[in-house]
N, C-alpha and C positions, 0 to 999 in steps of 0.2 A: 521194185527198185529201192536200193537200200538208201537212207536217209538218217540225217543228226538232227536230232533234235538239243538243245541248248536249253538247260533249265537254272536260271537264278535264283538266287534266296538269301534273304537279308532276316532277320533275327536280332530282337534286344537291345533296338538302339537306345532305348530308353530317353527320348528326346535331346541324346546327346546333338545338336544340331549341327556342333561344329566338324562334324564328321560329311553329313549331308552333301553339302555341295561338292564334296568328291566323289562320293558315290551317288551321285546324278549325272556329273560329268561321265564316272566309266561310265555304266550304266547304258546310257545313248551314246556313248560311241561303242558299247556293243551290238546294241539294238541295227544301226546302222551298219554296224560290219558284217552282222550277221545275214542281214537284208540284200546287202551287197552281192554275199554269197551263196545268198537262196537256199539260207537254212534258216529252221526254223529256231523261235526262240520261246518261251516261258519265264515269265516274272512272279516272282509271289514273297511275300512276306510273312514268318513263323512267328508274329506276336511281340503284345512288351514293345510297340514300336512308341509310345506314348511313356511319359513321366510324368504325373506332378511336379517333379522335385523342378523341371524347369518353368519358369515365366511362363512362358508362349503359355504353353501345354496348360497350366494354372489355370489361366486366363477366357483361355478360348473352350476346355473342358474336352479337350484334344482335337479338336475342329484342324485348326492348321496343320495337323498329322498326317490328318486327311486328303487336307489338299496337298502336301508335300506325294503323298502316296500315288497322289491322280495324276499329278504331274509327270512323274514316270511313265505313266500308264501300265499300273502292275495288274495281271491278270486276275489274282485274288489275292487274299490275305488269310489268316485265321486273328481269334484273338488271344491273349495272353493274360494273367494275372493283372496284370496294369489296365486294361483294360477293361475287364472284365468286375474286380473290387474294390476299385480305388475311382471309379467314377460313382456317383449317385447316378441309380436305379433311371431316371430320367433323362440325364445326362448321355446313359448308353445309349439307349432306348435309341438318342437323336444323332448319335455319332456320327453316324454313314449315312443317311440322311442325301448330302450331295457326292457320296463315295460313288466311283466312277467303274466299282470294280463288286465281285463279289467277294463276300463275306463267308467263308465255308468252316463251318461248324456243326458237327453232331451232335454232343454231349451239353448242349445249352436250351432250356425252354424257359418260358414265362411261368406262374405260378401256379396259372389250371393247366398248367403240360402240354401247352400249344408251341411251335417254336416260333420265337420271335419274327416280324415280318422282314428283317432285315440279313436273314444268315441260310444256306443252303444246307444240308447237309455232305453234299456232291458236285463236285461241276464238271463234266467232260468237254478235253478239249479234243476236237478234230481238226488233224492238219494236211497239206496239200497232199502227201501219198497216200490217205484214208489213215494212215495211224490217230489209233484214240488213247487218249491219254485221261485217265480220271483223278482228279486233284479230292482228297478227302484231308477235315480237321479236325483236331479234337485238343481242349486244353485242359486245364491241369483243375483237377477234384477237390476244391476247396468247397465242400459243401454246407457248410456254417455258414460262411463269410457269405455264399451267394444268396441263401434263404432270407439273410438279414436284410440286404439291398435287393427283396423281390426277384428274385431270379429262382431256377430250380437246376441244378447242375447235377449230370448225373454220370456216373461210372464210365469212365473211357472205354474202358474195355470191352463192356456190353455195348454201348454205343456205335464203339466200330464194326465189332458182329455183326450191329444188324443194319448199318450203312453197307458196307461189304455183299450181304443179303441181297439188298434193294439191287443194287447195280451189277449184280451177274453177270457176266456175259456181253457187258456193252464196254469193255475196256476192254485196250492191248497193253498199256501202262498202269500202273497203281501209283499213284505220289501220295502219301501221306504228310501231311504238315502238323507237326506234332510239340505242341508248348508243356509238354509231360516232363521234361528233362531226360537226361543219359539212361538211369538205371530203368526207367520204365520204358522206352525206347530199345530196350536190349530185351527186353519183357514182352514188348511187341512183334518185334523180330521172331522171336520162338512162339508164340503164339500165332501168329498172322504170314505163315512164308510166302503168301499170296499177292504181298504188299512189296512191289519193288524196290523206292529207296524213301525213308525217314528222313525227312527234314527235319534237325531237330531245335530245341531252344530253352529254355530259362534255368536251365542248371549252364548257362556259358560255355559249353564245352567247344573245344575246337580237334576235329580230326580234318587233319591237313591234304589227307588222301578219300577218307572215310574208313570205315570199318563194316567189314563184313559179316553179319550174323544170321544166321542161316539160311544163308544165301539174299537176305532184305542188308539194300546199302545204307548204311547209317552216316547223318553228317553232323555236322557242328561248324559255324562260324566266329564262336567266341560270344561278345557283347559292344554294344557301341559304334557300330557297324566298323571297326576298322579293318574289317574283313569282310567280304561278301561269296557266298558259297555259290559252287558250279557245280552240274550235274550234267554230265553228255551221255547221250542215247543211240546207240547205232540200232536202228527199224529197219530189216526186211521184208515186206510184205506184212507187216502189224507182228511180227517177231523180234523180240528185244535181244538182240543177241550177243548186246556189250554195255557197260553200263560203268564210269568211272567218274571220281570226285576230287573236286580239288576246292583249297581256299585264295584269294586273288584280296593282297594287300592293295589298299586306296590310297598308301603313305604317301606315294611319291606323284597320285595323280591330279591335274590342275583342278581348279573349282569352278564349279557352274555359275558362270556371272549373274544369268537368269535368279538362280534359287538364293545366292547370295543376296541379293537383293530383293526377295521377296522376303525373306526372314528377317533381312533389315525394315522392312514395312512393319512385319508382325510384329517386330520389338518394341515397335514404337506403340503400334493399338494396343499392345499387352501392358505396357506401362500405363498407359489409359483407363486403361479396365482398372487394374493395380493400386490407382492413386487414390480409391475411393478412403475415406479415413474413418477409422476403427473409434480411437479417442484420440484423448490430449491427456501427457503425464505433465504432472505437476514436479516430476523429480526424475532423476538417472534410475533406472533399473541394473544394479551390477549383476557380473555374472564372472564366477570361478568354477570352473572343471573339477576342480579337486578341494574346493574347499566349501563353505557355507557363500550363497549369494540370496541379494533381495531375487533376482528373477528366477533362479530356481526353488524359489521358497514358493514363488509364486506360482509357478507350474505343480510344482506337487498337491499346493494347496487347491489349485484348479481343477485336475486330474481325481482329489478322493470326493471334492464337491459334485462335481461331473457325473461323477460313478455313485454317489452316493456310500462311500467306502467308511470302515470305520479306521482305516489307515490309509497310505498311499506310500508308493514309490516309483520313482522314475529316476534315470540317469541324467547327469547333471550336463552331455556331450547333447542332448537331444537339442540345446539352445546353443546357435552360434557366433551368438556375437551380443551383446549388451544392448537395452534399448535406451537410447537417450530422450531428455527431458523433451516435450512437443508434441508435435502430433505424428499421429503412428497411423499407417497405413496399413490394408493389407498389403501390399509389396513389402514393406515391413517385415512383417509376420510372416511372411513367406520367404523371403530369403534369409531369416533366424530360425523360420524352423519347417524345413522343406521338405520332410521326411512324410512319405505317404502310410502313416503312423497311426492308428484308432486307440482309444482307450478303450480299458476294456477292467473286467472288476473277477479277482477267481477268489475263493475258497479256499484257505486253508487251516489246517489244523494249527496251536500254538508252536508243537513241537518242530512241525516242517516252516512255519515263518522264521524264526530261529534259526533255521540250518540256510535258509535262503538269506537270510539278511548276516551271517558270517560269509557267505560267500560274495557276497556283494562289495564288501569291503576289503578282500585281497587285492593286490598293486597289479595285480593278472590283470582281473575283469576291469579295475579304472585305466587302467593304461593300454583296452584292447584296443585298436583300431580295425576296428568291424567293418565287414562287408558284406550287404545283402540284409537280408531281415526286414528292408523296409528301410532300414537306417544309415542315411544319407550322410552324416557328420565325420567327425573325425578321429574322431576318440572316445569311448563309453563315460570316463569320467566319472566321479562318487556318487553313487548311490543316495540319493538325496530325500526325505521322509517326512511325511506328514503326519504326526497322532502319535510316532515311536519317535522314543529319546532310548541312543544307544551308550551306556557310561563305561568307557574300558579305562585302563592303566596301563603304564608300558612296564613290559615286565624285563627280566635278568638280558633275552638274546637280543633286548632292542624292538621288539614290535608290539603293538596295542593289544591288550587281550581284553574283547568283552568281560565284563563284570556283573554287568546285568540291563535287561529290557527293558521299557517300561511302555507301556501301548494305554494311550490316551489318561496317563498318569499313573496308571497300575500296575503292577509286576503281570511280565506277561504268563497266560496261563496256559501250558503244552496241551490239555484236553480241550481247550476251548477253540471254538472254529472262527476263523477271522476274515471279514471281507475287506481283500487286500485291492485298492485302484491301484492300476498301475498299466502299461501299456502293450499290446498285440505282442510283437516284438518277442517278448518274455515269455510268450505259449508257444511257442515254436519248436521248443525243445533243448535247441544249441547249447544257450545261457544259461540255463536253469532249469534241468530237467523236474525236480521239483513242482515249479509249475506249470509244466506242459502235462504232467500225469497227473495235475488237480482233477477231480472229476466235474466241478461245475464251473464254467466258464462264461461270464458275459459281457458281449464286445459291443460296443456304440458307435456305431454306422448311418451314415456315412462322413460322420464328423471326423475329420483329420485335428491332431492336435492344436494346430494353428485356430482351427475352430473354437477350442474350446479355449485357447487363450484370449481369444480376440472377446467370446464372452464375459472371461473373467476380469477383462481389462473395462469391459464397457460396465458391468456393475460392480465396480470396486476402488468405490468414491477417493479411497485411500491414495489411489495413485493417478488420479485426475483433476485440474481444476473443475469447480464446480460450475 
């Protein structure tokens, strides 16, 4: 007897909360409509569903994610980047803990190569006509970043092979949930035709119908859930014989009284947690985007300490607001610099610091308004340096022209190798290829910037009553 099966998929909210209680509202009244009509339904979530950059998620170390997630009652989940290297190693460990659903992941073990006790690699579902449906995950291959926080992450691709392997013959459906992004996604498609439709997520992409590739349905619901992705299944007899996607805006749908008010709870414990107090400044810390400030003096000078650098650099957008004279909280610290951001220290040659620190200073990169990398603010803002004094002159057409470098008082030296502190962000590749091609890279985990300010605020008698 042929039958629909209903599959949802939420992706990237990135703790944006205020999206939430719309999509709890649809949500259950699909659940119910679908119940009505004696079809079946599937919930699941592709990742990224957690931020630092908000409060709650700060606070609680994404506990409340959690329980927003159960509340639903979503089938499973996978995890995402956010999840996976922006919590300490202990922090995950206890995530899901009271998660009310499974955890499906392949490509994730502990550090003697056990898989953690809290994630499957496979979940099958069976539903009332005998159709079976196997839900698999796999996220995205930051193998650095996870070795640092105790984790061991390993190759998706092999991963999925040999998930794929294990479960032979006991599915009628394949659902992959996949926090890889688009292009690797299209990589899996041709590799894996076995796999019926890609859930996908954290490259943002939004295909409004999906996309077909060889013959595996690819989807994408954007970021921030203001979209929530559908997948319908027409089964006969455990024969998939129709398979279409669509995306479904929450713009216009009401809010869950329930969930609003449960968030207004968290707001309040989160400030709670929040209020604990860092120091007391004895003075205003200013702060200019594009020009010299005490607080970004102060970050840079934090960041080459940190790292032990014999320079630093960081962008002066990283801090969002001034800190004023008193006491500083972490709430503070956290809504000035929210950005789930690590310092981190690379190598490089004189002559490649010199071509990095000209680029740094074009009205391009001060004036970007970046999205993604980590970096939550608003604008890149000057390049701001600790141990390098940069002396230019304005020449004939009207713009600065370096004159010369000087690194920790000396003419800088093009053969000489220099440990640059400076911040994750900038190994990525985007912004400065440069230092994404350094060959020695090292990143300080799981210390978020805010970390290492709140250190250098507490031992740096200079800007505290005693």
């Amino acid at each position: 007897m042929a039958e629909t099966i209903h599959l949802y998929h939420t992706n990237d909210l990135h703790s944006y909360f205020e999206n939430w209680p719309k999509v709890a509202h649809y949500l259950k009244r699909m659940k119910k409509e679908h119940a009505e009509d004696g079809e079946e339904m599937l919930l699941v979530d592709v990742g990224d569903h957690l931020d630092r950059v908000h409060p709650i998620t700060e606070a609680t170390n994404g506990k409340t994610n959690v329980e927003l997630l159960n509340g639903l009652e979503y089938d499973a989940v996978t995890i995402g980047n956010n999840e996976g290297i922006t919590l300490p190693h202990d922090a995950l460990d206890t995530l899901y803990d009271r998660a009310a659903f499974p955890v499906i992941l392949s490509n994730l073990y502990t550090e003697s190569g056990e898989r953690p006790r809290w994630v499957e690699p496979y979940k099958i579902f069976s539903f009332a006509n005998g159709t079976r449906a196997a839900v698999l995950g796999v996220s995205v291959f930051y193998e650095k970043f996870y070795q640092l926080l105790g984790w061991k992450v390993t190759d998706p691709f092999q991963s999925l092979r040999e998930t794929l392997e294990l479960m032979k013959d006991q599915t009628d459906i394949i659902i992959l949930l996949s926090h890889l992004g688009i292009n690797d996604d299209e990589l899996l498609a041709a590799e894996f035709p076995e796999i019926d439709v890609i859930l996908g997520a954290h490259t943002h992409h939004v295909l409004e119908k999906g996309k077909l590739v060889n013959d595996v349905l690819l989807t994408g619901a954007g970021k921030n859930c203001s979209l929530i992705g559908h997948v319908a299944f027409s089964v006969d007899g455990g024969n998939l014989f129709s398979k279409t996607a669509n995306v479904i805006s929450v713009g216009a749908e009401p809010e869950c009284e329930e969930v609003k008010e449960f968030l207004d709870a968290e707001r309040k414990k989160s400030d709670e947690i929040l209020s604990e107090e860092v120091t007391v400044l004895d003075r205003d810390l200013t702060l200019n985007w594009f020009g010299p400030s005490d607080f970004t003096a102060l970050l840079a000078s934090a960041v080459k300490e940190w790292c032990k650098g014999d320079v630093s650099m960081v962008n002066a957008g990283l801090l969002l607001e001034p800190l004023q004279a008193g006491s500083v909280t972490r709430k503070d610290l956290h809504r000035i610099c929210p950005h789930p951001i690590n310092p981190c220290k690379v190598q490089l040659k004189g002559d490649v610091l010199k071509e990095v620190i000209a680029e740094s200073r074009t009205e391009k990169i001060e004036q970007l308004r970046l999205k993604g990398l980590g970096f939550r603010g608003k604008v890149m803002g000057r390049m701001i340096f600790d141990g390098i004094e940069v002396r230019s002159e304005q020449k004939s057409d009207g713009l600065n022209h370096i004159t010369g470098i000087l690194i920790q008082g000396e003419p800088l030296d093009p053969d000489r190798t220099y440990d640059v502190a400076t911040v994750d962000m900038f190994t990525l590749g985007v912004l400065y290829p440069s230092i994404y091609h350094a060959e020695k890279k090292t990143y300080y985990m799981p210390e978020m910037l805010r970390d290492v300010l709140a250190w250098k605020l507490k031992q740096g008698h200079s800007y505290k009553n005693a």
